[in-house]
Structure formats: C-alpha cells, structure tokens
py3Dmol code that shows the C-alpha trace and the ligand (Angstrom):
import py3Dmol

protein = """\
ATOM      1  CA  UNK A   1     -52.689 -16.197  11.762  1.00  0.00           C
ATOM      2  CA  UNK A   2     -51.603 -16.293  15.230  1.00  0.00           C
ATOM      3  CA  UNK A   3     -49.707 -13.766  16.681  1.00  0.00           C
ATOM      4  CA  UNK A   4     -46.650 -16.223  17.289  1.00  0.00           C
ATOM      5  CA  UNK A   5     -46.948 -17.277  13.666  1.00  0.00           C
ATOM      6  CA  UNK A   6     -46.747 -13.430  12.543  1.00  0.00           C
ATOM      7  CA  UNK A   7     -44.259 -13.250  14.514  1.00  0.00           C
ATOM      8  CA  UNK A   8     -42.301 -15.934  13.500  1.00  0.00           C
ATOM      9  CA  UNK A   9     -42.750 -14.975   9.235  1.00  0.00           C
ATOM     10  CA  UNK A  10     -41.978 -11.281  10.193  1.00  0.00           C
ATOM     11  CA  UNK A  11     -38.483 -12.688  11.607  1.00  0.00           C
ATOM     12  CA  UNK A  12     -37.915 -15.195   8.565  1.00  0.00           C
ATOM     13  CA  UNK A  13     -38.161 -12.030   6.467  1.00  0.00           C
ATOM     14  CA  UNK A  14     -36.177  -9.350   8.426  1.00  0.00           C
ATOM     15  CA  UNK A  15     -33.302 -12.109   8.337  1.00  0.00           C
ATOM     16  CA  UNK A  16     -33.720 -12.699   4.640  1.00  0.00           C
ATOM     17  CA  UNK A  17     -33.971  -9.069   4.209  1.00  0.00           C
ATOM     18  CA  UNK A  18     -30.915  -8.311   5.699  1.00  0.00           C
ATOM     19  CA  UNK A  19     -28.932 -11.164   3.684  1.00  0.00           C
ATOM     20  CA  UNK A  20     -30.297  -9.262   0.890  1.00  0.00           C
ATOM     21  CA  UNK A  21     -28.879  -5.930   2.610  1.00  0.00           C
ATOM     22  CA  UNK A  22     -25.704  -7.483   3.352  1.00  0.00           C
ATOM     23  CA  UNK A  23     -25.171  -8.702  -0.425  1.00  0.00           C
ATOM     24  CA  UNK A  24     -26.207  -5.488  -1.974  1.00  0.00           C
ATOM     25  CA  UNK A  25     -23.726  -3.400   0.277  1.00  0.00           C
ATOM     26  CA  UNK A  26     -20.893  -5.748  -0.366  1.00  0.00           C
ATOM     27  CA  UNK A  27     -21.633  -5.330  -3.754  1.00  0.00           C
ATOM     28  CA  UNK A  28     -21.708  -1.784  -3.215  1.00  0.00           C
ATOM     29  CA  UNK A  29     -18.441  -0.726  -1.899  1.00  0.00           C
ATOM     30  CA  UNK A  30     -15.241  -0.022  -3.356  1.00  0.00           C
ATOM     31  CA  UNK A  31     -11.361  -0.037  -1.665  1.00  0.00           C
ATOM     32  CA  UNK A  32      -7.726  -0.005  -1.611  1.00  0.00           C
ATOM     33  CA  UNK A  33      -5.645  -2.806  -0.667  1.00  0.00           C
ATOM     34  CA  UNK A  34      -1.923  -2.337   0.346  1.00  0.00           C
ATOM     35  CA  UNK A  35       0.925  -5.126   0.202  1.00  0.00           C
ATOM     36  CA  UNK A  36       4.247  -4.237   0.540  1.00  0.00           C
ATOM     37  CA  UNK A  37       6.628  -7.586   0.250  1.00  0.00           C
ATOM     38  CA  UNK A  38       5.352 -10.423  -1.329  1.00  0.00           C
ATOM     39  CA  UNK A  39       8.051 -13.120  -0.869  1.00  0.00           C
ATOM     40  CA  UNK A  40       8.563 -16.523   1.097  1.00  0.00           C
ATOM     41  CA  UNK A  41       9.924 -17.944   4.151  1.00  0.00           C
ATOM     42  CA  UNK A  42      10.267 -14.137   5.708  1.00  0.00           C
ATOM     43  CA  UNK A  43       8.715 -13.309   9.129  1.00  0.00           C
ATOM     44  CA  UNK A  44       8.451  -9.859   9.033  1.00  0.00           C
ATOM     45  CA  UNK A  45       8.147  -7.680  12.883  1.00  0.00           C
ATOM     46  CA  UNK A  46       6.212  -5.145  10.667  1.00  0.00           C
ATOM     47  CA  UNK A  47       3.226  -7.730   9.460  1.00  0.00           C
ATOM     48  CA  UNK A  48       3.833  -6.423   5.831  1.00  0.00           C
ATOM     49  CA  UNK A  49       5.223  -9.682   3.814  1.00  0.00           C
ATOM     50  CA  UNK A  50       2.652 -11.786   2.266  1.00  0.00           C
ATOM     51  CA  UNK A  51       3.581 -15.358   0.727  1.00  0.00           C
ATOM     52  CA  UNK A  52       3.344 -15.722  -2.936  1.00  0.00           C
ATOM     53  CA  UNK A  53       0.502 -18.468  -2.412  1.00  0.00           C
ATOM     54  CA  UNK A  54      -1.378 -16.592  -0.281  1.00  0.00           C
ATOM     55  CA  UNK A  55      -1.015 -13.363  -2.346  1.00  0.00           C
ATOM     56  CA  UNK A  56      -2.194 -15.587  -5.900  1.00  0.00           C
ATOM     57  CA  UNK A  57      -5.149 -16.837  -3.979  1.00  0.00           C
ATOM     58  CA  UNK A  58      -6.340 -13.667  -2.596  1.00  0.00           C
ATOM     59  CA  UNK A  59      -6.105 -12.024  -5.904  1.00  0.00           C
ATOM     60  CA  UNK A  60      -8.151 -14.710  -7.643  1.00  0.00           C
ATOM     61  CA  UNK A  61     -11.120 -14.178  -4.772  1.00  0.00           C
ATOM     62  CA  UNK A  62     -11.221 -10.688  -5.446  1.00  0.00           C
ATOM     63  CA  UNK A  63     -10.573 -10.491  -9.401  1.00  0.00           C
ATOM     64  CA  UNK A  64     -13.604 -13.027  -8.981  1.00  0.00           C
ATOM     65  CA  UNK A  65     -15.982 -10.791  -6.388  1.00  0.00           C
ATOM     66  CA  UNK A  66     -14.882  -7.242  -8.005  1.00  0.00           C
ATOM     67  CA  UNK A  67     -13.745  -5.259 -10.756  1.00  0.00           C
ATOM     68  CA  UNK A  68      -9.620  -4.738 -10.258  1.00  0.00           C
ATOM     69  CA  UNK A  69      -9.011  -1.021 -11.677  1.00  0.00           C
ATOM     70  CA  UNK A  70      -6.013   0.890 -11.853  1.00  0.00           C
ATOM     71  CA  UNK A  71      -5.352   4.217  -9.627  1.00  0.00           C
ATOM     72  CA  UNK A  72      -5.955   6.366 -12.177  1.00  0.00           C
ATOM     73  CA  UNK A  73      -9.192   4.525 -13.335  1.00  0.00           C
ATOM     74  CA  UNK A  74     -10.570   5.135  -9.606  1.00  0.00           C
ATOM     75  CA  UNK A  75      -9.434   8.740  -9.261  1.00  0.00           C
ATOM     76  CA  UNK A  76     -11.697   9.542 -12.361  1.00  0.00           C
ATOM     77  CA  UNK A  77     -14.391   7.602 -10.839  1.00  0.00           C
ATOM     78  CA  UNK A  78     -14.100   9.924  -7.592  1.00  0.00           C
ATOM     79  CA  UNK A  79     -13.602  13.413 -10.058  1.00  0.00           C
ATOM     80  CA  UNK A  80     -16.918  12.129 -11.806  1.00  0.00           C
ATOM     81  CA  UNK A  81     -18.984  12.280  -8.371  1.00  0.00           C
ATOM     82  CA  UNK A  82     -21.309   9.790  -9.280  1.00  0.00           C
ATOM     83  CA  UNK A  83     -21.883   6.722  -7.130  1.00  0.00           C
ATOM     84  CA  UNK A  84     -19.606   3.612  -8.581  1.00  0.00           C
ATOM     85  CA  UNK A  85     -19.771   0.078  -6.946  1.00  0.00           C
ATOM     86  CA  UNK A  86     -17.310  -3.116  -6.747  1.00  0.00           C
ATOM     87  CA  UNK A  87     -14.251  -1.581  -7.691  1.00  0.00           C
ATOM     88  CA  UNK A  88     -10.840  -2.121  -5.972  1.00  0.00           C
ATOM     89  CA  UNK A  89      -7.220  -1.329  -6.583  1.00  0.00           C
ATOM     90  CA  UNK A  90      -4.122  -2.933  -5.440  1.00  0.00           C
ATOM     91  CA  UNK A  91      -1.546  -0.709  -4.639  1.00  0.00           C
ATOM     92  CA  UNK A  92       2.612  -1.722  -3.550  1.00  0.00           C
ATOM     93  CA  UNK A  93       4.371   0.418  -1.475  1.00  0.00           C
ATOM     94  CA  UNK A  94       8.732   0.471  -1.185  1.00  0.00           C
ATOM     95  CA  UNK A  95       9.715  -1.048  -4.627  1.00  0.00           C
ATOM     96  CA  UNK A  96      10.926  -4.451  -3.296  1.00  0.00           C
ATOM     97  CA  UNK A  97      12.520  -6.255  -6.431  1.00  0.00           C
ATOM     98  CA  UNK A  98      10.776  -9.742  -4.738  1.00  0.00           C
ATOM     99  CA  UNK A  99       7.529  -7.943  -5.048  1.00  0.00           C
ATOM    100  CA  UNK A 100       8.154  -6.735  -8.538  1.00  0.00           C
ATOM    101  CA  UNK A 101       9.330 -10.488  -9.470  1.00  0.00           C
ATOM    102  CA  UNK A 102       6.217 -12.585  -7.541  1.00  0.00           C
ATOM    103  CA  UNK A 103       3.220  -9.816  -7.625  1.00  0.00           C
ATOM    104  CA  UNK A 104       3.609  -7.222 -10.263  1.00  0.00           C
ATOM    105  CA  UNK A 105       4.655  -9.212 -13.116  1.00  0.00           C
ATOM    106  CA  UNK A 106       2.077 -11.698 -12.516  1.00  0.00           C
ATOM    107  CA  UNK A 107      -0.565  -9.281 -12.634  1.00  0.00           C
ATOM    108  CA  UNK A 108       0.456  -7.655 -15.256  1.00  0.00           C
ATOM    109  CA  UNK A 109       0.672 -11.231 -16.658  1.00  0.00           C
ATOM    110  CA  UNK A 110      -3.107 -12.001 -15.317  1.00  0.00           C
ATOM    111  CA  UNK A 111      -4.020  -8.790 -17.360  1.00  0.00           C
ATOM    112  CA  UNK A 112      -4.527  -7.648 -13.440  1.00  0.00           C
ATOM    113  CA  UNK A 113      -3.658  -3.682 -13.207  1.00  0.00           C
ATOM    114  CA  UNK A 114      -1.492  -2.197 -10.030  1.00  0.00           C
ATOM    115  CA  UNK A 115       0.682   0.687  -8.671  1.00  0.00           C
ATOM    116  CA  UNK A 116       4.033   0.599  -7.537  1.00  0.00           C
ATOM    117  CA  UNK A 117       4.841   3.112  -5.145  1.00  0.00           C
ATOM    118  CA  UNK A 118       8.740   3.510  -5.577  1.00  0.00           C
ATOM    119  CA  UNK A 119      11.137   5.152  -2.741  1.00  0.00           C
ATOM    120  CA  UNK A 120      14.034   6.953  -5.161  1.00  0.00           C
ATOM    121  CA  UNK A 121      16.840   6.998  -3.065  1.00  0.00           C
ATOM    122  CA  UNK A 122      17.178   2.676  -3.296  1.00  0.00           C
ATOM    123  CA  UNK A 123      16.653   2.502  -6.753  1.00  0.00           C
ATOM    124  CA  UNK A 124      19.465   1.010  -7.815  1.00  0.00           C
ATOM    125  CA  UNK A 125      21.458   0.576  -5.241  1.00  0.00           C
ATOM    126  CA  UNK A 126      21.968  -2.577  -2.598  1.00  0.00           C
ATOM    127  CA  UNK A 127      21.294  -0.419   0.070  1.00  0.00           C
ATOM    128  CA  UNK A 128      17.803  -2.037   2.739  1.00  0.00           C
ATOM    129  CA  UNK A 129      15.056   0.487   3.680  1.00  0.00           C
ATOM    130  CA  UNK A 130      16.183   0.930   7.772  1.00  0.00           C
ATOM    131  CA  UNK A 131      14.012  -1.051   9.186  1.00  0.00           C
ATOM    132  CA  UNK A 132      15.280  -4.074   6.989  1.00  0.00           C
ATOM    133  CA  UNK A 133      18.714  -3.225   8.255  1.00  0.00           C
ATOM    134  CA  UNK A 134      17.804  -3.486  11.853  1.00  0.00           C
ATOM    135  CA  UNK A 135      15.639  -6.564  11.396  1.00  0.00           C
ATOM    136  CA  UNK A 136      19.307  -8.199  10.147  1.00  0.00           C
ATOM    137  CA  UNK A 137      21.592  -6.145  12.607  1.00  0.00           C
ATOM    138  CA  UNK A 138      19.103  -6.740  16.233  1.00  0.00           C
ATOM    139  CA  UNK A 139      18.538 -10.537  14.081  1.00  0.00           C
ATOM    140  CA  UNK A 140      14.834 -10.471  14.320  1.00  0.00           C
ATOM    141  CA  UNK A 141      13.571 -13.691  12.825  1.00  0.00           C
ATOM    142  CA  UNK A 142      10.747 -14.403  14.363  1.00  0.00           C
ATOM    143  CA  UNK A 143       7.684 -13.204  17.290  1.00  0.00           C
ATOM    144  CA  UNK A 144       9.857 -14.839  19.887  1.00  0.00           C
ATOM    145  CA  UNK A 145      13.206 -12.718  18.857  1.00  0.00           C
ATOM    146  CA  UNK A 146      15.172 -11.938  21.941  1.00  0.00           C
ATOM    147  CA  UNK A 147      16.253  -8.717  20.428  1.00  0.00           C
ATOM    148  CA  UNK A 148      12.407  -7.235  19.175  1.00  0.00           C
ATOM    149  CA  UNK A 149      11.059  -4.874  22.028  1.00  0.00           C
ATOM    150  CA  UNK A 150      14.654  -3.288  21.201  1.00  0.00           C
ATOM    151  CA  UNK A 151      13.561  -3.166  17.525  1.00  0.00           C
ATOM    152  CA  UNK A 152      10.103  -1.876  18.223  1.00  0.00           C
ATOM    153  CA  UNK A 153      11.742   1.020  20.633  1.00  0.00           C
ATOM    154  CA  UNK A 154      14.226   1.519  17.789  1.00  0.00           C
ATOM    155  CA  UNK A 155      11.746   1.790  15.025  1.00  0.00           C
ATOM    156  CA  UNK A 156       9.491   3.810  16.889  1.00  0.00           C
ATOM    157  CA  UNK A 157      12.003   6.808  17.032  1.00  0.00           C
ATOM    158  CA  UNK A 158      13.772   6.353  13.698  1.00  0.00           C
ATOM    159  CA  UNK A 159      10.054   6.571  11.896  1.00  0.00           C
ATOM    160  CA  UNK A 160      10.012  10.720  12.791  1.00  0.00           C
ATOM    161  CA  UNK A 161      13.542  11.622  13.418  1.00  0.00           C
ATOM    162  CA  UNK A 162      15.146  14.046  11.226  1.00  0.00           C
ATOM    163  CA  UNK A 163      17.646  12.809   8.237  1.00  0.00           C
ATOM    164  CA  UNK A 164      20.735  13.438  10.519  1.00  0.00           C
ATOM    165  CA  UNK A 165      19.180  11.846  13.580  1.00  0.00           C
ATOM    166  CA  UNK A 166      18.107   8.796  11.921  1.00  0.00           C
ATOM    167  CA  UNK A 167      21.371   8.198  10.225  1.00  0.00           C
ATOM    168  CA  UNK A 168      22.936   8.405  13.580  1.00  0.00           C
ATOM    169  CA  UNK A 169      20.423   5.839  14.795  1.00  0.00           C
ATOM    170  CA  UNK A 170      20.724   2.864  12.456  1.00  0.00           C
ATOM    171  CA  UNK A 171      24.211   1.737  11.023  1.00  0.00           C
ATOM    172  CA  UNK A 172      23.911  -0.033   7.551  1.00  0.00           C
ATOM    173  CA  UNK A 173      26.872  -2.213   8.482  1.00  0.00           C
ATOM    174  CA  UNK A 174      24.612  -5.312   6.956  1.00  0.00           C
ATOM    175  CA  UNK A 175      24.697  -7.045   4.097  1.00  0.00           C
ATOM    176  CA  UNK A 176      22.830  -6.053   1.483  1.00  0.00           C
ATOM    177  CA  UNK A 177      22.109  -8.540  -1.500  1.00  0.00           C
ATOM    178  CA  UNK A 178      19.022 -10.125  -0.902  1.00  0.00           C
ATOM    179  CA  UNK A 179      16.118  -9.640  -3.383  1.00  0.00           C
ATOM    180  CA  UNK A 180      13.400  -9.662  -0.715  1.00  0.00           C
ATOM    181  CA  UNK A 181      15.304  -6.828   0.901  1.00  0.00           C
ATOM    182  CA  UNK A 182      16.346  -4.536  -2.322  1.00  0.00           C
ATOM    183  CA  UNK A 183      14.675  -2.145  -4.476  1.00  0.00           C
ATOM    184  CA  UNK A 184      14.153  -2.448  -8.313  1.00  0.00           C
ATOM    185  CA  UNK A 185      16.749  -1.281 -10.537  1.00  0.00           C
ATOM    186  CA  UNK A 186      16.578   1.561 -13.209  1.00  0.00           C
ATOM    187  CA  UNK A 187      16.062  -1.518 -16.083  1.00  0.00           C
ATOM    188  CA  UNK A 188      13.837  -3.095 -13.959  1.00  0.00           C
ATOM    189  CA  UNK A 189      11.650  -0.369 -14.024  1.00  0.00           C
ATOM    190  CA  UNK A 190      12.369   1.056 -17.523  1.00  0.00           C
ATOM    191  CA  UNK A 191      10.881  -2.754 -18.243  1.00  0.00           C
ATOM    192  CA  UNK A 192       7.805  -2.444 -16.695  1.00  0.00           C
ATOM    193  CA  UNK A 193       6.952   1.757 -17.847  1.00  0.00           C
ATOM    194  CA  UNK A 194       5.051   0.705 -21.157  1.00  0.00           C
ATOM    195  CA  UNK A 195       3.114  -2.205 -19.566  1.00  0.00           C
ATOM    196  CA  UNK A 196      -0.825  -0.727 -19.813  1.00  0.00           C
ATOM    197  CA  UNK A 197      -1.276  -2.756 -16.608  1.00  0.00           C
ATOM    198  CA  UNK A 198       1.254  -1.389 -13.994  1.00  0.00           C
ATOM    199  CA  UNK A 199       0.837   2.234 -12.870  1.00  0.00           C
ATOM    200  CA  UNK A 200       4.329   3.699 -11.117  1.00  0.00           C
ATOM    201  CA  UNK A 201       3.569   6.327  -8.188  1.00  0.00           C
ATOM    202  CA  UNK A 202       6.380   7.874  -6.084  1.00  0.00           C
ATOM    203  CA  UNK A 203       6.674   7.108  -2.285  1.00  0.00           C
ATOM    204  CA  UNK A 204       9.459  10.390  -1.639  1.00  0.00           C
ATOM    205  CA  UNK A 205      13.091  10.086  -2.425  1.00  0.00           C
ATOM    206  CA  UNK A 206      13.999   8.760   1.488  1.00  0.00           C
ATOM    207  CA  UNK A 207      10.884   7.787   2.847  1.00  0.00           C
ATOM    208  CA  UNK A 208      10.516  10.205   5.715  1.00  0.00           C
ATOM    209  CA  UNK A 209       7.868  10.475   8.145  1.00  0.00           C
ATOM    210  CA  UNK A 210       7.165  13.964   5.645  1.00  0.00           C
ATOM    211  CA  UNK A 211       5.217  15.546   8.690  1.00  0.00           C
ATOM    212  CA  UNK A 212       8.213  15.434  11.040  1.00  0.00           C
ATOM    213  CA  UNK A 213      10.329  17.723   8.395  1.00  0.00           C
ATOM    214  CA  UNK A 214      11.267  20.859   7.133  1.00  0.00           C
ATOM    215  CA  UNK A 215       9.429  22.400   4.392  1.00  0.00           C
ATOM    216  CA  UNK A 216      12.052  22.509   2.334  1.00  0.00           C
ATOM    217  CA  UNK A 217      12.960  18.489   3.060  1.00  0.00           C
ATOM    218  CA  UNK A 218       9.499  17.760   2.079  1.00  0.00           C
ATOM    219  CA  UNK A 219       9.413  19.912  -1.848  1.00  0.00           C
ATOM    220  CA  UNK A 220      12.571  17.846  -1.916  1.00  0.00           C
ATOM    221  CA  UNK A 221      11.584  14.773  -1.062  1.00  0.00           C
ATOM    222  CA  UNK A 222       7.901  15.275  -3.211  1.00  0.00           C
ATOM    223  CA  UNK A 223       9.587  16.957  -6.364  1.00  0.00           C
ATOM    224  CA  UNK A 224      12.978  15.196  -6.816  1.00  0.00           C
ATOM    225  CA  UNK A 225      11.483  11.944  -6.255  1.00  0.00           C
ATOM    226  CA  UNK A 226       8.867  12.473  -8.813  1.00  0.00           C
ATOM    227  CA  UNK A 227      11.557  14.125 -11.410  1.00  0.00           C
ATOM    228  CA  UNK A 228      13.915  10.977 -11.032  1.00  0.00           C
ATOM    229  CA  UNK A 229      10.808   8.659 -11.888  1.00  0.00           C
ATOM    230  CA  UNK A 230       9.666  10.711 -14.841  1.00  0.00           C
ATOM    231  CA  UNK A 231      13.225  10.640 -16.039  1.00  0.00           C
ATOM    232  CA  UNK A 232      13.433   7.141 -15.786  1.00  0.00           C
ATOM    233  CA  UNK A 233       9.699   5.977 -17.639  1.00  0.00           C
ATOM    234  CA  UNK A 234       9.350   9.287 -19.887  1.00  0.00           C
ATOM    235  CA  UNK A 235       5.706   9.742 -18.403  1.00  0.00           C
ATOM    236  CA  UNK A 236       4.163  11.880 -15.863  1.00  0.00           C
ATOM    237  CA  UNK A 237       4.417  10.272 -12.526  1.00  0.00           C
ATOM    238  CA  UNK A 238       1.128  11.671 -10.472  1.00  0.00           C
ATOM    239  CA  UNK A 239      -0.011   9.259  -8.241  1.00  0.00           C
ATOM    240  CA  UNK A 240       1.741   9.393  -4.622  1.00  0.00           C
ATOM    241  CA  UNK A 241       1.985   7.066  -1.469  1.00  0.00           C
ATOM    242  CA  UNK A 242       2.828   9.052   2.113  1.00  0.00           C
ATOM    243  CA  UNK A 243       5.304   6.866   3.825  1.00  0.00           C
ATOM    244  CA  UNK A 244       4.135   5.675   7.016  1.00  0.00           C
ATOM    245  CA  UNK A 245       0.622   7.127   5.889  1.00  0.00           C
ATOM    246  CA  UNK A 246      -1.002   8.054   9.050  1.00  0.00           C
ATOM    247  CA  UNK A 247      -3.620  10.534   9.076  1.00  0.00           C
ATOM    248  CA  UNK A 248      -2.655  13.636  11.285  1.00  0.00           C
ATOM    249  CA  UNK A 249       1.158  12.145  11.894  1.00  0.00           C
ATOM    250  CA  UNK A 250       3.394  11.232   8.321  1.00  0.00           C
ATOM    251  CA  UNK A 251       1.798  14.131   6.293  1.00  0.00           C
ATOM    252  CA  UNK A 252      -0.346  17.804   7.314  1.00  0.00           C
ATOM    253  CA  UNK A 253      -1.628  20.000   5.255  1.00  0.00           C
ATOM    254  CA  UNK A 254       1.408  21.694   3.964  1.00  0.00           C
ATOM    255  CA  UNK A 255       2.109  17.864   2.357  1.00  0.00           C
ATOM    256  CA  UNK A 256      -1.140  18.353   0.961  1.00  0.00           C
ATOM    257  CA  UNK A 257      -0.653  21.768  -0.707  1.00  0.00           C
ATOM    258  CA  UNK A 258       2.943  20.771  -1.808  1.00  0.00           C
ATOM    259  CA  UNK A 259       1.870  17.996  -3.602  1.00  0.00           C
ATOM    260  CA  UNK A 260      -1.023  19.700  -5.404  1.00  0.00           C
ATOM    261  CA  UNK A 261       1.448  22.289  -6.346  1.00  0.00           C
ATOM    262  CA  UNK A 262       3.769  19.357  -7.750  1.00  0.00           C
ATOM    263  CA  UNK A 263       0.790  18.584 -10.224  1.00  0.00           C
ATOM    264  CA  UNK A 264       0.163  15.508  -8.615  1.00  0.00           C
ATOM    265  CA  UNK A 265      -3.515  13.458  -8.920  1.00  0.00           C
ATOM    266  CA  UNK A 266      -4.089  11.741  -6.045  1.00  0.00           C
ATOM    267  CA  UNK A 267      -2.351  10.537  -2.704  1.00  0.00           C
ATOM    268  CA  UNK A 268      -2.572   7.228  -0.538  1.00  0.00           C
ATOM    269  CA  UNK A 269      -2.710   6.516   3.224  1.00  0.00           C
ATOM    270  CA  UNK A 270      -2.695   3.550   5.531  1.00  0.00           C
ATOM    271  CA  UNK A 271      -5.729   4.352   7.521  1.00  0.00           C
ATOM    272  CA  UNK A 272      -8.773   1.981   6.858  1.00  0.00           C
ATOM    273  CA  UNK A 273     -11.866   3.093   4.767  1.00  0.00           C
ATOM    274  CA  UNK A 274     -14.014   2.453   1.621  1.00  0.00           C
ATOM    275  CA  UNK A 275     -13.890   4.736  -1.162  1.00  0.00           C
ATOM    276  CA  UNK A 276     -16.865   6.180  -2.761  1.00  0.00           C
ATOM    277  CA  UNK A 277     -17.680   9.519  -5.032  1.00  0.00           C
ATOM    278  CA  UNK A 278     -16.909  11.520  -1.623  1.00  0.00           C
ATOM    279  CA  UNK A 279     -13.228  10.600  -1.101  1.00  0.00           C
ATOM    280  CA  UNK A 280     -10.808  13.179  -1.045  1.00  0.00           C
ATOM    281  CA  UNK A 281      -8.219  12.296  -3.698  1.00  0.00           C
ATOM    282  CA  UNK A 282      -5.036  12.923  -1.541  1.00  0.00           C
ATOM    283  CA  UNK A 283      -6.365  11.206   1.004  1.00  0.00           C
ATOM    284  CA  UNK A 284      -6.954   8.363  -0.212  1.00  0.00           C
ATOM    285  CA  UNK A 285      -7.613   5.164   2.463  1.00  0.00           C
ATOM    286  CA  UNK A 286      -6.532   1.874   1.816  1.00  0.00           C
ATOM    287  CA  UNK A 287      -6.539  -1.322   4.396  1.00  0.00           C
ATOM    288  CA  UNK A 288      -3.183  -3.638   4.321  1.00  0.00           C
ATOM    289  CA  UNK A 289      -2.751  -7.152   3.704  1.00  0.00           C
ATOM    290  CA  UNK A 290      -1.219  -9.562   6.138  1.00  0.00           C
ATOM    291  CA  UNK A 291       0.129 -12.943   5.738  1.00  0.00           C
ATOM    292  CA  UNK A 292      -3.377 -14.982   5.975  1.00  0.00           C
ATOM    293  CA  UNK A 293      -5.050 -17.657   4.585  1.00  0.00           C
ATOM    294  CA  UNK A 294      -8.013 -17.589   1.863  1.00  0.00           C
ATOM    295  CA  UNK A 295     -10.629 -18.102   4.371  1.00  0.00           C
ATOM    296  CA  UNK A 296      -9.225 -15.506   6.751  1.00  0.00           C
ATOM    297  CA  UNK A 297      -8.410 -13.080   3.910  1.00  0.00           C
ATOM    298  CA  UNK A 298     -12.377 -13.686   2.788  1.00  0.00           C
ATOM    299  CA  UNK A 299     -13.094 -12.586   6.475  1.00  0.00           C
ATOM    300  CA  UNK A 300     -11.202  -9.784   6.658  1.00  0.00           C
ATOM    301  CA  UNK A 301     -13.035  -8.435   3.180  1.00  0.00           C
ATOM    302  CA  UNK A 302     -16.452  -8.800   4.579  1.00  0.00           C
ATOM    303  CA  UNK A 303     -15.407  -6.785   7.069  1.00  0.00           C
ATOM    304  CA  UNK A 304     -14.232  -3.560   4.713  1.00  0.00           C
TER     305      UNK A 304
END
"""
ligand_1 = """\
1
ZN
Zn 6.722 2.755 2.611
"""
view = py3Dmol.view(width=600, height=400)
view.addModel(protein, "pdb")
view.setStyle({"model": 0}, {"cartoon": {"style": "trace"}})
view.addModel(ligand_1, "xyz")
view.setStyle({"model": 1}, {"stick": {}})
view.zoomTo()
view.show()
C-alpha cells in the first residue's frame, strides 16, 4: 500500500472512530434541564418562557434519546457511586400555574416524571414574582422595549438587595390575574401531591438571592418554606432549588450547611454541567431551556 493510501484508510478510520466516540459519550452522559414558564405569546426579558409546542417537542426528542427520571431517582444514582448513563431530569422552578396547566400535567399525563420547585410566599395569592411586576409596570414586551436597559439596571439590584430594600424598589401597583404570571394555589397543589410522577421541591418562602442575607433570613426562608409545603402534601419535601442559583453568588456554604441541617437531599443550581457518580448532591448543575426550535433544541443537547 502506498503511503498516501495508508494515509488516506488511517483517516477514514480516525473519523469513523470518533463518530463512534461521539455516540458512545452522548450516550454516556446524564443532566438537568431547567424551564421555568411554559406558556404562549409571552416575550420574556429573562429568556425563561418556553412555548407549549416547543416544550411538547423537546420532551418527545429526549423521552426518545434518554431515560426521563425523577430527582430523587438521580440522587440515589449519585449516593450509589457507580457510573450511570442516559439519564435526565426535568426540573420547574417558581410554581407558575401556566406551567403547572401546559407542562406538569402533561407529563404526568405522558407517564413523564418532574419537580416543581415552589416559592411559598405566592402560593395562593395573586401577587407576580418582582420581576413579573416590573416587566408590566416599565411595559416590557418585547427586545426592542423602550423601557428594558431600565429593567435590566432595575433587576440587577433588586436580585441581592435585602427584603426592606427590595420592597422599596419595586411597587406591586400591577395587576395581578394572569395565569402565566401567578403561582399555583393550595388545591392546585394538594391535586398534584399523590401523582407518582411529579416530585414537589421548595425554592425558599421569598425567593431571595439567600447569599445576600442574614443567617437568620436564610433558616427562615429554607425551613418555613419547606414546613408550609409539607403541610400542604403530608410528605417530606427534600429536594431544593437556590433562587437565582449561581455558584459563589445566590447561596455559600452556610446555605449549604443550613440545608443539610433542614434534612434536605439534594439542591439545584443554574450553572451548566453533566451529572455523573461524582456530583455533589447540593450542588447540583442543570442547563436552562430557551424558547427554540426542535432542531436548535437538538443542537443545544449535543452540546451538554
Ligand atoms: Zn426562581
């Protein structure tokens, strides 16, 4: 054979070999997606609503490419510390009732399991999460929205400032009735407690940046908000969701201890990463899902 030739085959086979590679380590790795709103005609300065299309399609690719397990089932996978593959859990943070209405009951429905990370302070109540309120009040509706570097600068200082400070920051003078904006009610979520397929996690009582406060505000915010969801499904609640999530800025170590010491299992973040037999159950990574279509959302899972 001539050296070109060699050459040539040698190529053929590194390129099938790393198809091969490429395959096996999809098949290999396991993760956390993170949706927030799923709803319609909504565009959102945060990038956190997803379409109820979009979000049915994306959940057929992946119920088709991987095993869908429930928090719970993937924390035991971790405790066991031997190697699992293909598994991936779809987690909800804030408790929107639209979510609950075009994700989580279709799941459930779809014999799909998921975890709803519910803020306790809007159960129940018409009141918007802040950042809803100023997306009505500075009328952001759009990327072109006169009012949105206002928002940003806004949002930006809200997101760490203390309870007092942030009331005095945002007024709720907005009104507050629509179901892409609210939180589930107490029957709402008394309906969904028995369901095998939903898990219910608590995301604080206020949603606080939980790094930027008192010790005392965060055993407050950790215990009560776990005690008013355990009083309202009659189950241990012992899965948890930072708010914001950042590594090293929403939560520190004393987050950490408190929730360990609050019996809880595992916690969630918002930085990007697999998870494998290594992770560190309250820090767990998960990668959010914009608005995109199937092709894009296909992309942007090759990439994980
Ligand atoms: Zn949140």
């Amino acid at each position: 054979m001539k050296y070109s030739n060699l050459s040539r085959t040698q190529n053929r086979i590194t390129l099938e070999y790393r198809r091969f590679l490429s395959k096996s380590v999809l098949r290999q790795k396991n993760f956390i997606l993170n949706y927030h709103r799923v709803a319609n005609n909504f565009w959102d300065p945060n990038y956190t609503t997803v379409s109820v299309d979009n979000f049915k399609r994306q959940i057929d690719y992946l119920d088709q490419n991987f095993e869908i397990v429930s928090i719970g089932h993937m924390c035991n996978l971790i405790k066991n510390k031997s190697p699992f593959h293909n598994k991936v859990c779809i987690t909800f943070d804030d408790g929107y009732r639209s979510t609950q209405e075009n994700a989580i009951n279709w799941l459930a429905s779809q014999k799909i399991p998921s975890t709803t990370y519910l803020t306790t302070a809007l159960i129940d109540s018409s009141q918007y999460y802040w950042w809803d309120c100023l997306t009505e009040k500075l009328n952001i509706n759009g990327p072109k929205s006169e009012n949105l570097q206002q928002y940003r600068e806004l949002a930006k200082e809200i997101r760490t400032a203390t309870p007092d400070h942030r009331t005095a920051l945002y007024s709720k003078n907005v009104k507050q009735e629509d179901s892409r904006f609210t939180a589930v009610s107490v029957d709402e979520i008394k309906d969904i407690a028995t369901n095998p397929y939903i898990t219910i996690g608590a995301h604080s009582v206020n949603h606080y940046s939980l790094a930027h406060q008192t010790i005392g505000i965060q055993q407050t915010e950790i215990a009560v908000s776990k005690r008013a969801l355990e009083d309202i499904i009659n189950k241990a609640v012992t899965h948890f969701a930072y708010p914001y999530g950042s590594r090293n800025f929403d939560y520190n170590k004393d987050t950490i201890e408190l929730l360990k010491l609050n019996n809880f299992e595992s916690s969630v973040i918002t930085n990007h990463g697999r998870i494998s037999s290594k992770s560190n159950l309250f820090e767990l990574f998960r990668f959010g899902v914009r608005e995109q279509e199937l092709n894009s959302f296909i992309d942007f899972i090759n990439e994980i």
